[in-house]
N, C-alpha and C positions, 0 to 999 in steps of 0.2 A: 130689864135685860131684853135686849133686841136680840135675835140671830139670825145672821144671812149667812147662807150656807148654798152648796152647790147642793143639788138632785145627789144626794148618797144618803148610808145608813145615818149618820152622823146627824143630819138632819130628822130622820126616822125618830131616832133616838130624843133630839131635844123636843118634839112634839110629842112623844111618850111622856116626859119630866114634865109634862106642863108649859112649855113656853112658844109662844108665837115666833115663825119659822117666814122669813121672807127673803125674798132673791137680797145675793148681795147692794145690789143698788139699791133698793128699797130699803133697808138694813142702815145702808151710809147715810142716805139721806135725812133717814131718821134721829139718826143715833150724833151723840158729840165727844162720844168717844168711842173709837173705832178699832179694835182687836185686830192684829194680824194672825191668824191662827192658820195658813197653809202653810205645805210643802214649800221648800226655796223655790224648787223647781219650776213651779206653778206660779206663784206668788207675784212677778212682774206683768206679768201679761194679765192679770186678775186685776192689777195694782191698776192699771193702766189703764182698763178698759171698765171694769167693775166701782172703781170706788174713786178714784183723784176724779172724776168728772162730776162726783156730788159729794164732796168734800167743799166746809164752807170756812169762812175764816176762822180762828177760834177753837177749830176741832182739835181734837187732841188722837194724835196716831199712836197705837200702843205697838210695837212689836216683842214677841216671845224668842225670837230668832233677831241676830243682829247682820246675817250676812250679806241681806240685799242690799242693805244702806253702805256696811263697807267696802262691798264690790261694785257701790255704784248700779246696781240692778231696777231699785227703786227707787226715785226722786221726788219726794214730797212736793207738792206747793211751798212758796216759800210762808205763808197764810195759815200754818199748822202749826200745833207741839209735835215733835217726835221724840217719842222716848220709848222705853225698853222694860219689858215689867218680866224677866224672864228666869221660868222656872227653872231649876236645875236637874229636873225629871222630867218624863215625858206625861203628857196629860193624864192617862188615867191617874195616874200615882199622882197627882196634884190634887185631883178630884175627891180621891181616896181620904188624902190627909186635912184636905179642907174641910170634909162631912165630918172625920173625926175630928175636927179641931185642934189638930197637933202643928200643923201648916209642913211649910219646907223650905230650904235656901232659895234665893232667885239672885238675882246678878239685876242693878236698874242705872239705867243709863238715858242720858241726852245727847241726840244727835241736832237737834231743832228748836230754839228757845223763842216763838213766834210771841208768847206770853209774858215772858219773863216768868213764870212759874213753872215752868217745865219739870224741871228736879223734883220738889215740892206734887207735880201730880203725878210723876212719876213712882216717889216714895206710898204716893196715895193708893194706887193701884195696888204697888206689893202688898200694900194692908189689905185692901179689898180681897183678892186670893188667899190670903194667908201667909203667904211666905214672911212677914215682919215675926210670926213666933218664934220660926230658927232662924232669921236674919237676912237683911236685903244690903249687899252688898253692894257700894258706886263702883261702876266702871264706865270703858268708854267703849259704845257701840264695837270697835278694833278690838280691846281686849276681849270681848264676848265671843266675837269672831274668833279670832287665832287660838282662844283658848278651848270654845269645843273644838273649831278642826282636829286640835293633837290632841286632845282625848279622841275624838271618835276617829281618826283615820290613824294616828300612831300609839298611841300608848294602851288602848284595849287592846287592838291585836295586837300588840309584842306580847301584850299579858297574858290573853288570849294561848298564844303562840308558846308562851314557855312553859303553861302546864298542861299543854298537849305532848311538849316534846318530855316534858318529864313523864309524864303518866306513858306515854312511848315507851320510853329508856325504862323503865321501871317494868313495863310488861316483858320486853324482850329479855329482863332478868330473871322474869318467869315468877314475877307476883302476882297475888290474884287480881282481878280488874276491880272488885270491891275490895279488899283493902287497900290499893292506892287511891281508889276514890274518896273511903271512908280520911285517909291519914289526908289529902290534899283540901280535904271541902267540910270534914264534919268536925273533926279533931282542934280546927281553928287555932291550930298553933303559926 
């Protein structure tokens, strides 16, 4: 295990665990398979400047996030696998269930078959994390995309949204604030 990582905790952190810690570049260069583990936000200009300039043929690009590839954000070399090894939780809780050995769902996908094994290393990788104990689901790069969008921009906050408005409506009735919390969150009906 290689890890390039920018100057934060995170890096702090993986030199605590035991493992040697190098600038992204050093990391790419090294490594032949290559983790995209930041923010969308961040992730192209990182892409761009940190890692496609020592990317070599062969390499194999993992993404956890599909949405730079389907917005066109990041453009691989055409000299690479891309594919998609992506958890259905956010890291810690990946981390968590990996040490316990329980794993978790991920979503694996190909955007880039430079190999003709792409899928194949893609499915590799879910096994490597874990995720193959609760299941690794194919999609495509798109589906990944549009489908967290509307869980995280629409479908949590409506959900969000309507047991506030309940627990609202329910205090203005003049119940206690723990027993509509207890009947909404503990009672699990």
């Amino acid at each position: 295990i290689i890890i390039g990582s920018r100057a934060d905790s995170s890096a702090e952190q993986a030199v605590k665990d035991g493992f040697p810690v190098f600038s992204i570049e050093e990391a790419t260069a090294k490594a032949d398979i290559v983790f995209i583990l930041l923010p969308d936000e961040v992730a192209p200009d990182i892409f761009r400047e940190q890692i496609a300039p020592y990317l070599r043929p062969g390499d194999i690009v993992n993404f956890a996030s599909a949405y730079n590839i389907t917005f066109n954000k990041i453009t691989p070399p055409d000299f690479v696998d891309v594919v998609l090894a992506a958890p259905r939780m956010i890291g810690k809780g990946v981390r968590e269930l990996y040490l316990k050995g329980e794993g978790f769902p991920a979503f694996v996908a190909v955007a880039q078959d430079y190999s003709g094994k792409a899928l194949e290393y893609g499915k590799a990788l879910c096994k490597a994390i874990g995720s193959t104990k609760k299941g690794a689901i194919e999609v495509t790069f798109r589906d990944e995309t549009f489908l967290d969008l509307m869980t995280e921009q629409a479908t949590w906050p409506i959900i969000y949204n309507v047991f506030n408005e309940v627990f609202e409506c329910e205090r203005e009735m003049g119940h206690p604030d723990e027993a509509i919390l207890m009947e909404m969150y503990v009672s699990k009906e």
